[in-house]
C-alpha distance (Angstrom), angle and dihedral (degrees) to the residues before:
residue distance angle dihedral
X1 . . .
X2 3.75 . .
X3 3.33 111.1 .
X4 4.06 99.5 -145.7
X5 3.91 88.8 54.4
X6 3.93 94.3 43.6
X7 3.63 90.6 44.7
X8 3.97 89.4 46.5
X9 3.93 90.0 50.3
X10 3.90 89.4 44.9
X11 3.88 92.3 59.2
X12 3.87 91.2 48.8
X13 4.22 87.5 51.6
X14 3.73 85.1 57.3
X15 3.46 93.1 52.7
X16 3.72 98.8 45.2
X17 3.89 90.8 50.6
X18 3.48 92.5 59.6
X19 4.11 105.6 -102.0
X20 3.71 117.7 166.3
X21 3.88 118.9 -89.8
X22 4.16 84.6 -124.0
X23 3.58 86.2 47.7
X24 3.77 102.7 45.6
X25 3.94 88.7 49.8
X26 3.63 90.8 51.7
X27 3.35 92.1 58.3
X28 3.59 97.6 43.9
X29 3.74 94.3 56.3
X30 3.53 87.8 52.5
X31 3.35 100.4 44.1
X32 4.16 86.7 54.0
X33 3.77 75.4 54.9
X34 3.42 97.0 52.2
X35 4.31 89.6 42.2
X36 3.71 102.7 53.2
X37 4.37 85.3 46.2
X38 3.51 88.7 66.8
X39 3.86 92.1 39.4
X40 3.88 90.2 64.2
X41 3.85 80.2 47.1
X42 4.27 96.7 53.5
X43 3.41 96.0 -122.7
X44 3.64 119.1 141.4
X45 3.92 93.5 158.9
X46 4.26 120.2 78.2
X47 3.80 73.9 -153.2
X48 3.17 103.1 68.7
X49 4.48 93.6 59.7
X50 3.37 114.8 119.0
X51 3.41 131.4 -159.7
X52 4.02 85.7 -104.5
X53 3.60 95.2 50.7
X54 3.61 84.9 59.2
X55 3.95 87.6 46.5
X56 3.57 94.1 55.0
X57 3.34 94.1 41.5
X58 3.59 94.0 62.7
X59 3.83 98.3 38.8
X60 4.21 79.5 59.4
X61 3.70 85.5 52.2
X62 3.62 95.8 48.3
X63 3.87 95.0 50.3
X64 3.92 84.8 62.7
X65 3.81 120.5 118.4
X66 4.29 90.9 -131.1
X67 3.61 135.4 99.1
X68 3.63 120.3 -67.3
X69 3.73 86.2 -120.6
X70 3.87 87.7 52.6
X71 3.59 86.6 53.3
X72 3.88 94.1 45.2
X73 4.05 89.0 59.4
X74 3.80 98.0 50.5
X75 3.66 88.4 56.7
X76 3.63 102.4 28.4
X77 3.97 84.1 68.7
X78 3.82 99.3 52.0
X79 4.06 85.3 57.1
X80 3.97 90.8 56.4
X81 3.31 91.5 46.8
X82 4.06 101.0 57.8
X83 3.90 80.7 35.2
X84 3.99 89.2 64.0
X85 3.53 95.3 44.3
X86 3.68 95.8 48.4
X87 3.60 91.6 44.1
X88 4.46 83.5 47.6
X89 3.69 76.3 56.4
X90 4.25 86.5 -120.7
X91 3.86 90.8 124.2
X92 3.90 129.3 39.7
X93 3.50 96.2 -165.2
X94 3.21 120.8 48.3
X95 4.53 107.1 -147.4
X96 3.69 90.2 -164.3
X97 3.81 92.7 67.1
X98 3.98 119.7 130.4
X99 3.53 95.2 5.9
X100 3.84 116.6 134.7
X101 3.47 120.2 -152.0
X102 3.96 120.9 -109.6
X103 4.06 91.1 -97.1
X104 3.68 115.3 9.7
X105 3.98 95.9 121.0
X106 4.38 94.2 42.4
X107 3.82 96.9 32.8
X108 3.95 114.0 151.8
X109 4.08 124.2 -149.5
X110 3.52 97.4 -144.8
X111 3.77 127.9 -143.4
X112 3.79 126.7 27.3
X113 3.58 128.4 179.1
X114 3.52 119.9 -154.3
X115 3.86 119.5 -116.8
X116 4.03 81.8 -114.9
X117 3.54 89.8 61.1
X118 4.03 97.4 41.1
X119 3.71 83.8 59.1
X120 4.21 89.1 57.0
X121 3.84 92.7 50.9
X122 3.83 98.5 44.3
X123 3.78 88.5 55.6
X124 3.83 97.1 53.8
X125 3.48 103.4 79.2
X126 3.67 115.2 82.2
X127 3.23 123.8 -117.4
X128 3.60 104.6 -154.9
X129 4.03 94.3 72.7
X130 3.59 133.8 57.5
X131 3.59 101.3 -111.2
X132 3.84 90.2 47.0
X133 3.75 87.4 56.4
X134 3.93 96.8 53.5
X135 3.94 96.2 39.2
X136 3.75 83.2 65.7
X137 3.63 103.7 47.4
X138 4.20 82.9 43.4
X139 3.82 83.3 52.1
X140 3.87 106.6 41.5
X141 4.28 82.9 43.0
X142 3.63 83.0 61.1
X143 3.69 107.9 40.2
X144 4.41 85.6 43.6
X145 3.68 94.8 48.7
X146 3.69 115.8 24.9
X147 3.37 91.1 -137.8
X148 4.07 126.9 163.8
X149 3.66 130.1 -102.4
X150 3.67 96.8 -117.4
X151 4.32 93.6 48.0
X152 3.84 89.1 53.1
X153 3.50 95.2 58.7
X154 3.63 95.1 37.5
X155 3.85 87.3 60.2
X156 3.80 118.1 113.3
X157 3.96 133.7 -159.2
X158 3.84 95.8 -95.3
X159 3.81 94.5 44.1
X160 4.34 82.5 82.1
X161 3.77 120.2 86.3
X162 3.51 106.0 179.0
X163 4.09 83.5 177.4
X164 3.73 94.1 61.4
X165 3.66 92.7 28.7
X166 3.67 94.9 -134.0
X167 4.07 134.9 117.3
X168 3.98 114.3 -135.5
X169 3.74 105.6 -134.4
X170 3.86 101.0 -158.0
X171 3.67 104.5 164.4
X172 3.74 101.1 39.7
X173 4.00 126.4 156.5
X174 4.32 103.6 -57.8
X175 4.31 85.8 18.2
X176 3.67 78.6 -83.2
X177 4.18 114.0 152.6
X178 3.58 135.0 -144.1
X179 3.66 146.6 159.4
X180 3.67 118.4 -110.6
X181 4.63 119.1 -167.2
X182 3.66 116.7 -127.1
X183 3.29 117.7 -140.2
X184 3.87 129.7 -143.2
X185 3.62 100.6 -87.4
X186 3.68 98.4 36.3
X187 4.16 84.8 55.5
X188 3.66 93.4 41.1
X189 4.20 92.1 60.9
X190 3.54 102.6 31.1
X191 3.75 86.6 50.8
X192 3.79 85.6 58.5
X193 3.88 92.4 48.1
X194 3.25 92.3 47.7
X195 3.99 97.0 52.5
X196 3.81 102.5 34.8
X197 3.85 108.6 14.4
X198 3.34 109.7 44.2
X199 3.71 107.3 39.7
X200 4.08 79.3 58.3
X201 3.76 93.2 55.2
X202 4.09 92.3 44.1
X203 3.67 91.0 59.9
X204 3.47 83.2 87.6
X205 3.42 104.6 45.2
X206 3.80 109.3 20.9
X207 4.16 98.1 178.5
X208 3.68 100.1 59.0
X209 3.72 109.5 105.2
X210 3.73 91.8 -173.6
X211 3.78 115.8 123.2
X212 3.11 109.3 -141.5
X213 3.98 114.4 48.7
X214 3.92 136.6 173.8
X215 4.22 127.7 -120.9
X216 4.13 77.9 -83.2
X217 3.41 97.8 61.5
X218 3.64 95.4 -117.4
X219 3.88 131.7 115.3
X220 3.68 116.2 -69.3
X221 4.26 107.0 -115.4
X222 3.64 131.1 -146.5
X223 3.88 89.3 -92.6
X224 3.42 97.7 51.6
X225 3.53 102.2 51.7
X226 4.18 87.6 40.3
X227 4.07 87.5 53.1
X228 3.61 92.7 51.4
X229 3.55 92.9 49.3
X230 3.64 99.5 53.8
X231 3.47 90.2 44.9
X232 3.52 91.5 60.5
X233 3.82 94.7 39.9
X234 3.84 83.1 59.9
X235 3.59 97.0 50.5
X236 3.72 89.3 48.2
X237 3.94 88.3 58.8
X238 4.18 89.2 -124.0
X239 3.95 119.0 141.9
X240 3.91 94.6 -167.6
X241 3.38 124.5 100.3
X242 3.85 114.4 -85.0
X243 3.75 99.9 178.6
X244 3.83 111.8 134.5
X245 3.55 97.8 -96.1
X246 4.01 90.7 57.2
X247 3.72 78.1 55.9
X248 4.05 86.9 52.5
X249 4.11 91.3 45.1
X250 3.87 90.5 49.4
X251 3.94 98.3 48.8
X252 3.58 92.4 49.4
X253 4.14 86.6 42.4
X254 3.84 90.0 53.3
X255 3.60 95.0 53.7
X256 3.23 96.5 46.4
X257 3.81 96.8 53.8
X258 3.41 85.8 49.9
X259 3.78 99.6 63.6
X260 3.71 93.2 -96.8
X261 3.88 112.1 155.9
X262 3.98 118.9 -102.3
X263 3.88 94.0 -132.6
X264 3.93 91.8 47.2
X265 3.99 91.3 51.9
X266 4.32 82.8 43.2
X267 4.10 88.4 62.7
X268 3.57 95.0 38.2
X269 4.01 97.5 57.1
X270 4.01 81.8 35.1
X271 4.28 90.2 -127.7
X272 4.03 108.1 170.4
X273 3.40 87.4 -149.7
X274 3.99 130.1 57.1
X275 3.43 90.7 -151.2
X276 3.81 98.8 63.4
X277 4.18 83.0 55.3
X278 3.88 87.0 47.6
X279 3.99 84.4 65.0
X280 4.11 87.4 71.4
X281 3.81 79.7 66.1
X282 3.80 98.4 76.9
X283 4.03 95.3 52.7
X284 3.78 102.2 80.1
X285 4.06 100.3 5.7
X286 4.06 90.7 167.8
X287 4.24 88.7 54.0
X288 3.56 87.4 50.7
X289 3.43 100.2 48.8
X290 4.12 94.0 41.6
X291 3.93 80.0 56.7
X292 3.87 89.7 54.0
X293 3.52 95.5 44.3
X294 4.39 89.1 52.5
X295 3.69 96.7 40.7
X296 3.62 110.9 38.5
X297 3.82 117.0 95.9
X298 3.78 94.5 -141.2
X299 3.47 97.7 52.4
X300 3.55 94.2 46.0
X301 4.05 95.5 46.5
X302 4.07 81.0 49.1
X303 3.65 90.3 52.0
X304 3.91 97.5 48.8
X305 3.68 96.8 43.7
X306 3.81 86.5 58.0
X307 3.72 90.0 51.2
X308 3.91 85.0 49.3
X309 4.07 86.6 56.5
X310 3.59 91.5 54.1
């Protein structure tokens, strides 16, 4: 099993299954990582890894002088690798088994913005252009759904239902679907893009179905909508992060202070696995716990049989 051509055909499986661009170039670069580590080794095989090939290769990893997150990735890909081939049935043995990536149990979220400071960068843009206009119905989308970079741009015209009140994510992270609520103000700007900004921009470019376009008429990119951020992260005098995916952390952070159930907030950022939600935990531990303490029925019967007592 040659491990350039199996690696090759393992980047083109991520692709066909529907893995992020960002994601599938990720793991590319750390699969070349991965390649030319067991070049310096001679091995040509994927079936000739052991288990201590893997161990060594991870105690190199771990000597590093990156991120522990960094150093996560570059091993996190190696496992899914072995994982698809075992699963292809190409392997028996899988030499990855029972290792734990460099962070897993410590792992941090990253940037949060505070709902004080959500409140500053949804009132930069100015309303009285276009662009102002659709930079905050991009903005309150974001901060209403938690949605990822990559599944707001892939949204199209028909993916709105202002009747339901719902977005229809159809390319989301692993092509998987879901239905995302919009709230008031997120309906109340993107109607107005919708009706009066957009149909101005798609005079120039009449096929795109893309829903969010730039003064050109074409879809907005990556860099555009990151520009315009920071821009307006700038103007609103904040030195956080304001990158979409803070946007992301901070939805799901909000909702959770608020009393908002784990499981609920799990669907809505459309995470496989509960424990990646469970992350959001660690960000404000004493909101989370005053929430507890309010909302849950044993605490509160405790609480008023001890007023009883008094």
């Amino acid at each position: 099993m040659d491990v350039v051509v199996t690696i090759t055909e393992y980047k083109r499986q991520l692709k066909s299954i529907g893995y992020a661009e960002a994601t599938i170039e990720s793991y590319s670069r750390n699969l070349d990582l991965f390649r030319r580590y067991l070049q310096d080794l001679n091995i040509a095989d994927l079936r000739k890894v052991t288990h201590q090939v893997i161990c060594d290769y991870q105690q190199k990893i771990m000597s590093e002088p990156v991120a522990m997150e960094t150093r996560a990735l570059k091993l996190r890909v190696v496992k899914r690798l072995f994982e698809y081939l075992c699963q292809t049935h190409r392997l028996l043995i899988n030499p990855t088994e029972g290792i734990v990536e460099t962070n897993r149990q410590n792992r941090k979220i990253g940037t949060v913005l505070t709902v004080a400071e959500v409140r500053r960068l949804l009132k930069q843009p100015n309303l009285s252009l276009r662009t102002g206009i659709r930079d905050r119905a991009i903005m309150e989308v974001l901060y209403c759904t938690g949605m990822r970079l990559d599944e707001l741009l892939n949204l199209q015209v028909y993916h709105v239902d202002f009747k339901d009140r719902v977005l229809y994510i159809r390319k989301g992270k692993g092509n998987k679907q879901r239905v995302v609520p919009l709230g008031k103000n997120a309906r109340k700007y993107l109607k107005e893009y919708l009706e009066k900004i957009r149909p101005w921009y798609a005079k120039k470019n009449p096929r795109e179905r893309k829903l969010f376009l730039n003064q050109s008429g074409l879809a907005m990119t990556k860099s555009n909508l990151r520009v315009n951020l920071r821009k307006y992260r700038d103007e609103a005098g904040i030195r956080k992060s304001a990158s979409p995916h803070a946007f992301r952390r901070s939805c799901a952070t909000h909702l959770l202070q608020n009393g908002a159930d784990i499981r609920y907030i799990q669907k809505l950022l459309g995470h496989r696995h509960l424990k990646t939600t469970q992350a959001y935990t660690k960000v404000m531990p004493v909101e989370v716990k005053q929430t507890h303490n309010r909302t849950h029925p044993g605490i509160r019967k405790q609480k008023s049989k001890g007023k009883k007592s008094e």
